[in-house]
C-alpha positions as CSV (number, residue, x, y, z in Angstrom):
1,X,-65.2,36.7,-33.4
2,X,-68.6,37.9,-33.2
3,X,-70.0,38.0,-29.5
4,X,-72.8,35.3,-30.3
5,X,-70.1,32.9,-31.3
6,X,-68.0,34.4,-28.7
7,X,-70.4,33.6,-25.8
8,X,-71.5,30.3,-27.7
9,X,-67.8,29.4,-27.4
10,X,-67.8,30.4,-23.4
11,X,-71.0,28.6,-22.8
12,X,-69.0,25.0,-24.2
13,X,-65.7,26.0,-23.3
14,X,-63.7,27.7,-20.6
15,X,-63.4,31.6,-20.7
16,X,-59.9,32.2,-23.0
17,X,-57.4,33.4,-21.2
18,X,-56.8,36.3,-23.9
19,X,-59.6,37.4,-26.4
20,X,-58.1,38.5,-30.0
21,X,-59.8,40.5,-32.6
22,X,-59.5,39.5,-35.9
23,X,-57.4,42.7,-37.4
24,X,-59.6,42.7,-40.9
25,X,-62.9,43.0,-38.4
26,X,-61.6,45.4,-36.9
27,X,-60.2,47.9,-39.7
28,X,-63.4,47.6,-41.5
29,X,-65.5,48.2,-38.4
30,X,-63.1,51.5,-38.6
31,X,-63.3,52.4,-42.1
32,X,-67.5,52.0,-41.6
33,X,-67.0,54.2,-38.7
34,X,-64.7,56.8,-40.2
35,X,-68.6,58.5,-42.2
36,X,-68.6,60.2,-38.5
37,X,-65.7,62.6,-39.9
38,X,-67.4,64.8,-42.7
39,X,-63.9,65.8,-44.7
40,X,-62.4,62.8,-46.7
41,X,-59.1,64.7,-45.9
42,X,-59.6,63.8,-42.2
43,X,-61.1,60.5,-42.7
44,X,-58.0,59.6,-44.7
45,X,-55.5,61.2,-41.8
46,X,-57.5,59.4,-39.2
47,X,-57.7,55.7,-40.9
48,X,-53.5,56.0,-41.5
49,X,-53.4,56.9,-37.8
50,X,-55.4,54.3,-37.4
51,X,-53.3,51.6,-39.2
52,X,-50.3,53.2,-37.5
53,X,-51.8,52.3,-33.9
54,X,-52.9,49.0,-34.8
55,X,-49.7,47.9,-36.2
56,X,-47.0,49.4,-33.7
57,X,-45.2,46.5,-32.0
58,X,-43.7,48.6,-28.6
59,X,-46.1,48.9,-26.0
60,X,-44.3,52.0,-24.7
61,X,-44.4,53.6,-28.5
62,X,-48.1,52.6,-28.3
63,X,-48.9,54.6,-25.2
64,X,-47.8,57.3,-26.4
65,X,-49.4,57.3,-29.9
66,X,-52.5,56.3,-28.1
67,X,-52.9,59.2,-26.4
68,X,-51.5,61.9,-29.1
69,X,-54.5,60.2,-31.2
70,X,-57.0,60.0,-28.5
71,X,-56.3,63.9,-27.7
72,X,-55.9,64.9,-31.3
73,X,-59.4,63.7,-32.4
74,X,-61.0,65.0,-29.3
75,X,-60.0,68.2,-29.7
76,X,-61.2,68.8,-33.0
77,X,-65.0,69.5,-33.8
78,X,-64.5,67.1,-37.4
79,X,-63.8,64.3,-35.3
80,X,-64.7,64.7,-31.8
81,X,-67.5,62.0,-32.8
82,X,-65.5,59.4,-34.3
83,X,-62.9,60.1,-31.0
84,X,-65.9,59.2,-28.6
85,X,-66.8,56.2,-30.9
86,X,-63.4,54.6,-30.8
87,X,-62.4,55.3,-27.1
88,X,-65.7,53.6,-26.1
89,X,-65.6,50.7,-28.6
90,X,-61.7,50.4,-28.8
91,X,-60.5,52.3,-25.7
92,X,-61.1,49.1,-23.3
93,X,-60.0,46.4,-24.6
94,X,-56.6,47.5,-26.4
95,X,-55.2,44.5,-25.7
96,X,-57.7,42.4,-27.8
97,X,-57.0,44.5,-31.1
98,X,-53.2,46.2,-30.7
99,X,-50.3,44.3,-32.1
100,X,-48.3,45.3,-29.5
101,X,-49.7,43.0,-26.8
């Protein structure tokens, strides 16, 4: 939901106990993002570890993916931009986005 409707929505209703993200939004807010990563090579590893996050049903599985990709991205220079992106869009609010919440 896009925040204007979002705070529209807040303004007329009560504040929802949990706030979804719609999954297409969100993968194409990723695939826009992914330009930040110059090798199409790495743009294509980082979008299936993308999907892979987004789609993975055990919280404790997610954790742990969560931070392998969080610490994989940071640490190299390719896509140490797209990492900083992502943990301060994304980082915060996994329960809005990940499937397994």
């Amino acid at each position: 939901m896009a925040e204007n409707f979002f705070n529209a929505w807040i303004v007329e209703m009560k504040r929802p106990k949990h706030r979804l993200y719609c999954t297409w939004h969100v993968d194409r807010t990723w695939k826009k993002n992914l330009v930040k990563i110059k090798s199409k090579d790495k743009q294509c590893e980082t979008c299936k570890l993308l999907r892979t996050l987004l789609h993975e049903q055990d919280p404790k599985a997610f954790e742990i993916i969560f931070e392998e990709a969080i610490n994989q991205l940071s640490a190299n220079d390719d896509t140490v931009d797209f990492a900083n992106y992502f943990v301060n869009n994304y980082g915060t609010c996994v329960e809005s986005w990940a499937y397994c919440n």
